[in-house]
C-alpha positions as CSV (number, residue, x, y, z in Angstrom):
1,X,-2.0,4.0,9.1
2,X,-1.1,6.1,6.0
3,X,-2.4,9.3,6.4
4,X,-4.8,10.7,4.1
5,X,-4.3,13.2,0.6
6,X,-4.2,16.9,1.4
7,X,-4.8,18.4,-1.7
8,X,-7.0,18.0,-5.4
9,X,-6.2,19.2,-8.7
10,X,-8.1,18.9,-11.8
11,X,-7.3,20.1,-15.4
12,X,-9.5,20.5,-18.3
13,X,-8.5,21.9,-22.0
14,X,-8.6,25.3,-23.1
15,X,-10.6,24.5,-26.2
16,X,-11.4,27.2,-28.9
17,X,-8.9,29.8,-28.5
18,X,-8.4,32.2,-31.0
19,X,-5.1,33.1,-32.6
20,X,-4.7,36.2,-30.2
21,X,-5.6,34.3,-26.7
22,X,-2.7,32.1,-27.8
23,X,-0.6,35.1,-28.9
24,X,-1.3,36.5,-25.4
25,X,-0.7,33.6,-23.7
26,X,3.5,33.1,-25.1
27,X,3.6,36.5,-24.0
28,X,2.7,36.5,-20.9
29,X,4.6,32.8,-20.1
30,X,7.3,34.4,-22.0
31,X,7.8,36.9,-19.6
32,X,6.8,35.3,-16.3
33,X,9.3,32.8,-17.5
34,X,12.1,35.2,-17.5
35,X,11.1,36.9,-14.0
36,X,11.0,33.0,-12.3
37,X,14.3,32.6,-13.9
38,X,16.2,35.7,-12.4
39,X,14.6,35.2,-8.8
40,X,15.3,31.3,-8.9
41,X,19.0,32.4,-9.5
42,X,18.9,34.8,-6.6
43,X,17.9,32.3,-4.4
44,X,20.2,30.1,-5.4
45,X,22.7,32.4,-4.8
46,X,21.3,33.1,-1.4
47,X,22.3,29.3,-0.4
48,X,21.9,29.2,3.3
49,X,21.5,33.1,4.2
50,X,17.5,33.3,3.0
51,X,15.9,35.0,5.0
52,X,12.6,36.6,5.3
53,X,14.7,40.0,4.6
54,X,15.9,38.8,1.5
55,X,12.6,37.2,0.6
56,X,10.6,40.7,0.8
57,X,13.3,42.7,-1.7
58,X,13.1,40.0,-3.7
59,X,9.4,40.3,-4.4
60,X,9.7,44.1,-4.0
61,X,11.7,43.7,-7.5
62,X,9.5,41.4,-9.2
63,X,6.5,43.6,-8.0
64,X,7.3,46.3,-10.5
65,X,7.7,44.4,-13.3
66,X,4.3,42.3,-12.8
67,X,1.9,42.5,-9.9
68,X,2.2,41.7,-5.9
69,X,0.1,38.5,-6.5
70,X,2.5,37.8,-9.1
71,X,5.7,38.6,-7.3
72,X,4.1,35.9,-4.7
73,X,3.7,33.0,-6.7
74,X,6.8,33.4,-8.4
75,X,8.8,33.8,-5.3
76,X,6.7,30.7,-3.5
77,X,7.7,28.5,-6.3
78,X,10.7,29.1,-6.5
79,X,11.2,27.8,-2.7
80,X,9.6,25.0,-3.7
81,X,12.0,24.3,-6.2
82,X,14.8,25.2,-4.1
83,X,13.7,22.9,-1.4
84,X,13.2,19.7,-3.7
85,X,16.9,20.5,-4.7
86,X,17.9,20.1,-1.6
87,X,16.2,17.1,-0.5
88,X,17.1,15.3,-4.3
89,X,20.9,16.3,-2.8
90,X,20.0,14.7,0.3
91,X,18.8,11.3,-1.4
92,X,21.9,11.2,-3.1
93,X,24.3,11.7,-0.2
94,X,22.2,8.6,0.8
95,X,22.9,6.9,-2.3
96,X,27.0,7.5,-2.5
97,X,27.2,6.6,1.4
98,X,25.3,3.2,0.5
99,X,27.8,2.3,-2.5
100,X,30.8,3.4,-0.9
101,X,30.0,1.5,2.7
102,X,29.6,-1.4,0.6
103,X,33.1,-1.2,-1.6
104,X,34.6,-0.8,1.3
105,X,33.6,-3.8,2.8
106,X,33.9,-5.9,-0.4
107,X,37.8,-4.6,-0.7
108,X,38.9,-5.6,3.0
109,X,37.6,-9.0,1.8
110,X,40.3,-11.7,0.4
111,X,39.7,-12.1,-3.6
112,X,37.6,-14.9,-4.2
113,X,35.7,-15.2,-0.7
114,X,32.1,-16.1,-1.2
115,X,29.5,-14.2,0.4
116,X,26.4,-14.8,2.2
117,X,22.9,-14.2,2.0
118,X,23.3,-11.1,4.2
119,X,26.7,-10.0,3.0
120,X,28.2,-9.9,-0.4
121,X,32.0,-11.6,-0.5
122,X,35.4,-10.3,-2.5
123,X,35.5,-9.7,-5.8
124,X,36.3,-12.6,-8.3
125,X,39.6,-10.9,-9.5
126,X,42.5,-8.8,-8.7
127,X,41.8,-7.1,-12.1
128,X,38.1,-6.7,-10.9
129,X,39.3,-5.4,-7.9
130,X,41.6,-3.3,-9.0
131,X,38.6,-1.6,-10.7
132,X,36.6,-1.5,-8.0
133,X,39.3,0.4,-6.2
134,X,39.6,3.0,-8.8
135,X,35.8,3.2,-8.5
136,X,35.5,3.9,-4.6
137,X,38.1,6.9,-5.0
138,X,35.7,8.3,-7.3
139,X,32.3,7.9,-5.3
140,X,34.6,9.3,-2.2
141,X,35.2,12.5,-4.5
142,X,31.9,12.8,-5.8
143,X,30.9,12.6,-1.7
144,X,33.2,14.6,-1.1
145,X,32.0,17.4,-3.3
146,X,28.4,17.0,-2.5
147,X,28.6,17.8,1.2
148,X,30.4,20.3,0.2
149,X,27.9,21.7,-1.5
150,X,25.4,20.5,0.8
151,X,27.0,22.9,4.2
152,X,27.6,25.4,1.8
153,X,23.9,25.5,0.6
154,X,24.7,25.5,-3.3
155,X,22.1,23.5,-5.5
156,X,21.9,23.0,-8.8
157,X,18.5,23.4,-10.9
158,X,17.4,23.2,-14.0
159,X,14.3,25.3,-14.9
160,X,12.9,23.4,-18.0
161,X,14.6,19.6,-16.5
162,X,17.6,18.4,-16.7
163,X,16.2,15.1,-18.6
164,X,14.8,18.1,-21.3
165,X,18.3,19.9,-21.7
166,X,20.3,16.8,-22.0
167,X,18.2,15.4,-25.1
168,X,19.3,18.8,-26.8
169,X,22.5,16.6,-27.2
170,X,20.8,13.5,-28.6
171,X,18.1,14.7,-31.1
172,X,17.9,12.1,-33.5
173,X,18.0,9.3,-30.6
174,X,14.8,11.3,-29.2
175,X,13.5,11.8,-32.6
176,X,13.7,15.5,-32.5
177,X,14.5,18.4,-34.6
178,X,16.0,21.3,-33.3
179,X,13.1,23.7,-33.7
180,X,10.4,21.4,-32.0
181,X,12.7,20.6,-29.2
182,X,13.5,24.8,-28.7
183,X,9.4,25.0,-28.9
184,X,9.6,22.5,-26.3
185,X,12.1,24.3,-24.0
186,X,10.4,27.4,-23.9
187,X,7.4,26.3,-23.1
188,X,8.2,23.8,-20.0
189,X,10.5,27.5,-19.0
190,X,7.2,29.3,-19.4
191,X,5.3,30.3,-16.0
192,X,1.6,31.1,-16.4
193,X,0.1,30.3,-13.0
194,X,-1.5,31.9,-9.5
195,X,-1.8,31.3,-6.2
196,X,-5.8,31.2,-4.6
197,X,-7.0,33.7,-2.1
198,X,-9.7,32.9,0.3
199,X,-11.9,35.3,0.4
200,X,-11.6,36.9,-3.2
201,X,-14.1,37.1,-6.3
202,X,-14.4,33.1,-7.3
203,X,-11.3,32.5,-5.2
204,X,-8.4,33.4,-7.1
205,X,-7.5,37.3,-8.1
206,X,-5.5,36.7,-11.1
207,X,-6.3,33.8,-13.0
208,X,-10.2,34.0,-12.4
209,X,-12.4,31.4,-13.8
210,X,-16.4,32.2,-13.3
211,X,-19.2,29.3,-12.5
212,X,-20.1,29.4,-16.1
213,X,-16.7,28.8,-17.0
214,X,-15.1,32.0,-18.2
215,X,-11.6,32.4,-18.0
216,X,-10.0,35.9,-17.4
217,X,-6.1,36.4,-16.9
218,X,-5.0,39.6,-14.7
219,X,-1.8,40.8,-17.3
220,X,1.4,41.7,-15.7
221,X,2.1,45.7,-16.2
222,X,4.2,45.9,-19.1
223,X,1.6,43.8,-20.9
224,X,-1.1,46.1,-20.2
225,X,-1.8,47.0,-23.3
226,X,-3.3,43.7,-24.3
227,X,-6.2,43.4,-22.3
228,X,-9.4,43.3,-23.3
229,X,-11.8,44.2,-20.6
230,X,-11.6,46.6,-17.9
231,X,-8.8,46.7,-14.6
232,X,-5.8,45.1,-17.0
233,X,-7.5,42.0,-17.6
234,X,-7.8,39.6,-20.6
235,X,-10.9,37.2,-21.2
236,X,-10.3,34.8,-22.9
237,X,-12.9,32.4,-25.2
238,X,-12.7,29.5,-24.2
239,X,-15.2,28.0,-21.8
240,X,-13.9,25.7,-19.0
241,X,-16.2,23.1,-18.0
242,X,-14.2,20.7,-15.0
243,X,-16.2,16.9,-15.6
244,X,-14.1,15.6,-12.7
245,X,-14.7,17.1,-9.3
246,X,-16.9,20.0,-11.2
247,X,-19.7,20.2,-8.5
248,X,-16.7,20.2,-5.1
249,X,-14.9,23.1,-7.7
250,X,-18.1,25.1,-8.3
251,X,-18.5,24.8,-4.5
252,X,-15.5,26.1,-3.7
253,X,-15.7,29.8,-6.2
254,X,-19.3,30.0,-4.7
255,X,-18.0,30.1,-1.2
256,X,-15.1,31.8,-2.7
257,X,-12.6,30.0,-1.4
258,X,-9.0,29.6,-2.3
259,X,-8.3,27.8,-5.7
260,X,-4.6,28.3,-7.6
261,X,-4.7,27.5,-11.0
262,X,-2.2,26.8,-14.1
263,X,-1.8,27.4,-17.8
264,X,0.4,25.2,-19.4
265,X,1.1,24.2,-23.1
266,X,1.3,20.7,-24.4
267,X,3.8,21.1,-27.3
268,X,3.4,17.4,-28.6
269,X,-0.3,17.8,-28.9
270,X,-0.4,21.6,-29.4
271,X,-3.0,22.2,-26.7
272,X,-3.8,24.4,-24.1
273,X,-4.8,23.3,-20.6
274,X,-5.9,24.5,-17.3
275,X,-5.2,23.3,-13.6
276,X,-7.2,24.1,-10.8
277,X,-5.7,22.9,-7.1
278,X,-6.9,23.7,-4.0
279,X,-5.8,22.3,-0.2
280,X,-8.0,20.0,1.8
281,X,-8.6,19.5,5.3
282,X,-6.6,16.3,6.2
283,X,-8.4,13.3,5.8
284,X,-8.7,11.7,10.0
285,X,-7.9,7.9,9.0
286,X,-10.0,5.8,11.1
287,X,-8.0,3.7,14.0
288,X,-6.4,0.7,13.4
289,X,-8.9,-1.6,15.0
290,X,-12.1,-0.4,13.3
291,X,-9.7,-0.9,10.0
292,X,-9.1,-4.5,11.1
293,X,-12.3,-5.1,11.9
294,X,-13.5,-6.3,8.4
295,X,-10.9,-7.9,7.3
296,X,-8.1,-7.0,5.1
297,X,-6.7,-7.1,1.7
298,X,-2.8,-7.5,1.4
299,X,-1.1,-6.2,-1.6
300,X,2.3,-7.4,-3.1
301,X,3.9,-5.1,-5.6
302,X,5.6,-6.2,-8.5
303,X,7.4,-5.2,-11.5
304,X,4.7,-6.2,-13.6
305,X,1.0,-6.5,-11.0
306,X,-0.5,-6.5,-7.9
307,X,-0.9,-9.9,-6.2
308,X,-3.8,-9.6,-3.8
309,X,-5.6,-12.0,-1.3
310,X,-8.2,-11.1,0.9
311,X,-8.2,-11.9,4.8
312,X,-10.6,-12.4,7.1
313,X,-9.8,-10.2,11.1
314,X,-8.3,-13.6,12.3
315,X,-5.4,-13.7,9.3
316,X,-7.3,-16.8,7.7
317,X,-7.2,-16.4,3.4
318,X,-10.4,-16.1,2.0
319,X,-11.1,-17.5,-1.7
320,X,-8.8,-17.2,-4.1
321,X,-6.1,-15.0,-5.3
322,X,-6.4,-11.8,-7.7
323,X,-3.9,-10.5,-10.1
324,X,-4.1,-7.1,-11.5
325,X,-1.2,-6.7,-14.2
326,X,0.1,-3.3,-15.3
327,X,2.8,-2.7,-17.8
328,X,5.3,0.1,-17.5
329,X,6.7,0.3,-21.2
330,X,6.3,3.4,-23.5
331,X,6.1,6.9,-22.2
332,X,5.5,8.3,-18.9
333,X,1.8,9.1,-19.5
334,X,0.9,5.7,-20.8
335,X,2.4,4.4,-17.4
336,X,1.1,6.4,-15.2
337,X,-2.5,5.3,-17.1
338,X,-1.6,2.1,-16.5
339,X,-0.6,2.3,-12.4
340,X,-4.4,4.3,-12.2
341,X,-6.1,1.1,-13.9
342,X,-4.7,-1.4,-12.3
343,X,-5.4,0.6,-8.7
344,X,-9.0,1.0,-10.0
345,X,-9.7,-2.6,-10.9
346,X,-8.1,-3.3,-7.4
347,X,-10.2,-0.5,-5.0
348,X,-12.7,-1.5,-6.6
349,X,-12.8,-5.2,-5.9
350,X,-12.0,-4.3,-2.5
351,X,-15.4,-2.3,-2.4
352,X,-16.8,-4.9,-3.6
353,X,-15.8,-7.8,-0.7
354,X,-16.5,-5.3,2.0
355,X,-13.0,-4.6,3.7
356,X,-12.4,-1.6,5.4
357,X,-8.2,-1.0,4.6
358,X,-6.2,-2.7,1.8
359,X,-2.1,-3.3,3.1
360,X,0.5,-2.5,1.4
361,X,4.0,-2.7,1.8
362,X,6.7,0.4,2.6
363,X,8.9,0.1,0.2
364,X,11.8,1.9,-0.7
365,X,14.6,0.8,-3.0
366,X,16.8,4.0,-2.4
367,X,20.0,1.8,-1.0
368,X,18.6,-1.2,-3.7
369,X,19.5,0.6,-6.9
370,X,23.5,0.7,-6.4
371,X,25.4,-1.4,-8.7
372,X,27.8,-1.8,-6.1
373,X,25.3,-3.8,-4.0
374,X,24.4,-5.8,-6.8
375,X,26.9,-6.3,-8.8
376,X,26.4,-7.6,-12.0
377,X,22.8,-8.3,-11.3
378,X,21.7,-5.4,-14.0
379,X,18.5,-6.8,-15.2
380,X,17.5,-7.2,-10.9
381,X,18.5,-3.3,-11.0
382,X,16.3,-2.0,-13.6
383,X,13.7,-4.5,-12.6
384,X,13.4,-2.4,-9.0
385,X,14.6,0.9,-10.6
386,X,11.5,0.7,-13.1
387,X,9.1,0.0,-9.6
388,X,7.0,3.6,-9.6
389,X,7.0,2.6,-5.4
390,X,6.2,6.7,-5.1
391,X,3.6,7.5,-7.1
392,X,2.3,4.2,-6.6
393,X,1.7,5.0,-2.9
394,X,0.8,8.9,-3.5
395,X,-2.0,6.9,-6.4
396,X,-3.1,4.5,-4.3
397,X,-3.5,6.8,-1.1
398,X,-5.5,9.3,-2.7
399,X,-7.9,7.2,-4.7
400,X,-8.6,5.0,-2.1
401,X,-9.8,8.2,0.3
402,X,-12.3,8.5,-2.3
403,X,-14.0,5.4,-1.7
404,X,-13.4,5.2,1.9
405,X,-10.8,3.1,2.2
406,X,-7.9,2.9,4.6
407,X,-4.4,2.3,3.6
408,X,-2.3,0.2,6.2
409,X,1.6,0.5,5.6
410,X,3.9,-2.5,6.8
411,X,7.2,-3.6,7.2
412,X,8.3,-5.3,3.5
413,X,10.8,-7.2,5.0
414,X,11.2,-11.0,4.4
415,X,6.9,-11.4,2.8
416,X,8.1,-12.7,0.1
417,X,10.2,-15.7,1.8
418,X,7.9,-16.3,4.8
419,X,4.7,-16.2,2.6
420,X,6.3,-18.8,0.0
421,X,7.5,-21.0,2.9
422,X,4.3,-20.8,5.1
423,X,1.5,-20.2,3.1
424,X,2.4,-21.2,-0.9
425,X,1.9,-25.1,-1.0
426,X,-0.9,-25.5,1.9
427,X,-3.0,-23.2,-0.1
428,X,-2.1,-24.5,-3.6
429,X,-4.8,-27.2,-5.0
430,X,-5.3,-28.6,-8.7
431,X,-7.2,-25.5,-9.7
432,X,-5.9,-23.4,-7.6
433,X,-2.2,-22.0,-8.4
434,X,-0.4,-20.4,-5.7
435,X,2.7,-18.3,-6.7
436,X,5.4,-16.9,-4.4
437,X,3.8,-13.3,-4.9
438,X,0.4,-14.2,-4.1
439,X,1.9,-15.8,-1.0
440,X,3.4,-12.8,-0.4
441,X,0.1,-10.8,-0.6
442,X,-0.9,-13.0,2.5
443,X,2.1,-12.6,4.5
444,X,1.3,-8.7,4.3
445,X,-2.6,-9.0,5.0
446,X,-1.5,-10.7,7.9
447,X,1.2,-8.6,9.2
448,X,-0.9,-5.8,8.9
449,X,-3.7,-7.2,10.3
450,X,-0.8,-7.7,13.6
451,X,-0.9,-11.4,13.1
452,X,2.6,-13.4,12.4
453,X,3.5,-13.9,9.2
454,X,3.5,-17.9,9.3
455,X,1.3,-20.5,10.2
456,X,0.1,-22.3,13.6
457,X,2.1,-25.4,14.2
458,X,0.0,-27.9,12.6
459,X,-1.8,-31.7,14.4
460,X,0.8,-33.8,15.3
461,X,2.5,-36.4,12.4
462,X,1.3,-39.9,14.0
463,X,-2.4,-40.2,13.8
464,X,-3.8,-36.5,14.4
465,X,-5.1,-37.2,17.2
466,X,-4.3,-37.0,21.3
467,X,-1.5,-39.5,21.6
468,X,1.1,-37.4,20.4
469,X,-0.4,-33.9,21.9
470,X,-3.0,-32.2,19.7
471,X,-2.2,-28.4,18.0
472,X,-5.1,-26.1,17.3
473,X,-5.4,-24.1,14.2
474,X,-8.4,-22.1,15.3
475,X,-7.7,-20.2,18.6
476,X,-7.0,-16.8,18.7
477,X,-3.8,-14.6,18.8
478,X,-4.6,-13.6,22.2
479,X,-5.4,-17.3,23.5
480,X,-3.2,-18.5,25.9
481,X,-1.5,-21.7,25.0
482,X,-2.5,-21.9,21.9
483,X,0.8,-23.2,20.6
484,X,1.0,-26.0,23.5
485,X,-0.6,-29.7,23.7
486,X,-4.4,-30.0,24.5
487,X,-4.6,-31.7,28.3
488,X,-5.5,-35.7,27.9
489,X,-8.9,-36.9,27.6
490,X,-9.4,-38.6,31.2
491,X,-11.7,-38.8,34.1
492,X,-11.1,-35.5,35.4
493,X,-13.9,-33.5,37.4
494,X,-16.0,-31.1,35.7
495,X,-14.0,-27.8,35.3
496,X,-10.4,-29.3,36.7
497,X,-7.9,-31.2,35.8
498,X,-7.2,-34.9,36.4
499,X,-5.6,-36.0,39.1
500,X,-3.5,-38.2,37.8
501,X,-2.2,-38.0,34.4
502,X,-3.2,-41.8,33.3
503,X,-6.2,-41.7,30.5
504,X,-9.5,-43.0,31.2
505,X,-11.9,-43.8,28.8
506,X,-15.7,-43.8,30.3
507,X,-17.8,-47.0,28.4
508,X,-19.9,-45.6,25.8
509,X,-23.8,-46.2,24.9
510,X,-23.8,-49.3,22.8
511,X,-25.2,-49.1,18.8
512,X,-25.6,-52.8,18.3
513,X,-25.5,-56.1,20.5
514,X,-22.5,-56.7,20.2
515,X,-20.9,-53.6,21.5
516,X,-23.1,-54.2,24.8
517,X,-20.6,-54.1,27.9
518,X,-20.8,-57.6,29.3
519,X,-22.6,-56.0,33.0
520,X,-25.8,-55.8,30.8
521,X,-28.7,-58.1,32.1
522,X,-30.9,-59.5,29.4
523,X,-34.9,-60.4,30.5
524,X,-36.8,-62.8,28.3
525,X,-40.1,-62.0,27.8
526,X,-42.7,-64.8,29.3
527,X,-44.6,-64.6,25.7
528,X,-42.3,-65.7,23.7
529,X,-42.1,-69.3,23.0
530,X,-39.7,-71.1,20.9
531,X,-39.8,-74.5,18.9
């Protein structure tokens, strides 16, 4: 069972803002930007030797030049970031152990051996493997370096992104100029954004937004001299009014409860939006069973939709399958609209039947994406490398919580395979097209419903009947004997077995004169005459 989300943000746009709220805003980005910079380069520098010592006189510092509440959300994202460095650095220790295990192996191999479906063979070539050589000494250096870096504790991060700095070097490829790309710099570099208190006015101390949707910023203390109301603050005039989630946010202020929030600038549109987040208790996922209980739909990702089919709680398909096609093309917003569309159509289809958990699979192409795996294979590696299998899950996980709906994660291996071999062509009929995928959706409905993937030996090839022993389709998983022959038909006692195993056949009440046994007496009756 996939546990439920922990957390909900919203956003809205800062509509009507006048020339100075905007002025005020670079500032203060401006120079919360710079502070987030210095103490992300002293922790940095830190590596391995943070400690809760250095993590005081490091706020101490940034104190002074802002505000304590300040100080802490600076220094607590900058953690944050440190720690996602760290675990990107672990992913791709992973990933340079994966390619060099498997150039190894492909170099002890003789040139020319083929491979198998489990293991890949030489290379075709000495010249190709002379290449490949040259390539393994370089994965083994760039390993090398990166646990170096790794026991060391060095990381390397880019405040801004590293994706954002490298287009500096390809404007006209990104279709920039050099002034709208700077204005795009500084503002991803900018750091307008607080931490919620429990317990404080409307829940949050410096960024405060009121029920009615006023918007006041506390200003850090050299930028004092901007505000325009009383205790260092600035109001500004536009009117937040939260559409999604608005009546659990108002909830939250009124009870003042914790709620962080986040100004950010959207330099392609030139607009100003705000985030509200706020932690959840965890959502208690409901036990396995009671999600089995109603059935289950089983989900096969693909590069391109989701192939579902729904189950019944004994593993048996039930009507026909559903497609729900996404496209993943264009820019990372228009994907990630996509992904939520095609997950809405599919929750709520799965509202609709009546199950109580959709299954998906686990997937994870980490060790999948090498080139050293696949070889030449380089449309089959940006097929899975364009798979979104995180944010997928993360999507799918937290929208489905909202409708009460269970998520059920299971093992991908071999669905594809077993659910075209078992399940494709029994279910496929004249108007009914049955693809590998959509066999695929079954083979993970059943697996997590804790069925086996394939199918109940079928009636036996002669006659489907008892002569060559008889199969059932319909008895349970827990059945015994399910898979064996049904005992003979013969003149056994009620509730035991027959003596001997020779088969009897009792004579049967006769439909017509002429199936009459031949023991029957016939009585004429005294009135009737004949001629």
């Amino acid at each position: 069972m996939v546990p439920g989300p922990c957390g909900v943000a919203i956003r809205d746009r800062l509509g009507h803002l006048t020339p100075q709220d905007e002025q005020v805003l670079r500032a203060v980005g401006e120079h919360q930007g710079r502070l987030s910079s210095r103490d992300l380069k002293a922790r940095c520098a830190d590596g391995l030797g943070h400690g809760a010592d250095t993590w005081a006189a490091r706020k101490r510092e940034l104190t002074a030049r802002s505000s304590s509440r300040i100080a802490g959300a600076i220094t607590k994202a900058t953690h944050d970031q440190w720690a996602l460095a760290r675990r990107c650095q672990a992913a791709h220790m992973k990933t340079l152990e994966a390619g060099i295990r498997t150039l190894r192996h492909r170099l002890s191999l003789p040139v020319g051996e083929k491979g198998t479906k489990r293991a890949a063979g030489g290379y075709r070539s000495r010249g190709e493997w002379f290449r490949k050589s040259r390539r393994l000494a370089a994965l083994e250096d760039r390993y090398s370096a990166a646990v170096a870096d790794w026991q060391a504790g060095r990381v390397r991060v880019v405040r801004g992104g590293k994706r954002l700095l490298n287009t500096r070097h390809h404007l006209t490829r990104a279709e920039l100029t050099e002034e709208r790309w700077r204005e795009r710099w500084e503002a991803e570099r900018w750091f307008i954004g607080a931490d919620g208190e429990s317990g404080k006015r409307f829940g949050n101390e410096t960024i405060r937004v009121t029920p009615d949707g006023e918007v006041s910023i506390r200003l850090p203390a050299p930028l004092a001299h901007l505000a325009n109301a009383g205790h260092g603050r600035y109001v500004l005039a536009s009117r937040i009014a939260f559409a999604h989630r608005g009546v659990e946010w108002a909830d939250r202020i009124a009870a003042n409860r914790a709620v962080a929030y986040r100004i950010h600038l959207d330099t392609g549109r030139g607009r100003w939006y705000l985030t509200a987040s706020w932690q959840r208790p965890v959502v208690k996922t409901i036990p396995l069973e009671a999600a089995r209980a109603r059935g289950m739909i089983g989900v096969d990702t693909n590069a391109d939709h989701f192939a579902a089919y729904r189950l019944d709680r004994h593993g048996n398909p039930m009507g026909d399958p559903r497609r729900f096609g996404f496209g993943l093309s264009g820019s990372a917003g228009h994907r990630d609209a996509q992904i939520r569309h095609a997950l809405t159509r599919l929750i709520h289809w799965a509202v609709r039947v009546g199950v109580a958990a959709i299954g998906i699979e686990d997937l994870d192409f980490t060790t999948e994406k090498t080139r050293e795996k696949h070889g030449r294979r380089k449309r089959f590696r940006q097929l899975i490398s364009g798979i979104p299998t995180g944010r997928l899950k993360a999507r799918l996980v937290s929208m489905a919580a909202e409708h009460g709906l269970a998520i059920v994660a299971v093992d991908p291996a071999y669905t594809s395979r077993w659910g075209g071999q078992h399940w494709q062509k029994p279910l496929a009929t004249p108007h009914r097209k049955m693809s590998r995928h959509d066999a695929a959706g079954i083979a993970i409905g059943r697996r997590a419903l804790g069925h086996p993937v394939r199918r109940r030996t079928a009636p036996p090839p002669h006659d489907r009947s008892d002569r060559a022993g008889h199969r059932t389709a319909q008895a349970g998983p827990g059945t015994r004997g399910r898979e064996g022959t049904r005992p003979p038909a013969t003149d056994r006692p009620p509730g035991g077995p027959s003596p001997s195993g020779t088969r009897k056949r009792e004579p049967s009440a006769p439909n017509t004169v002429r199936d009459a046994p031949g023991t029957q007496q016939w009585v004429q009756d005294s009135l009737m005459r004949t001629g």
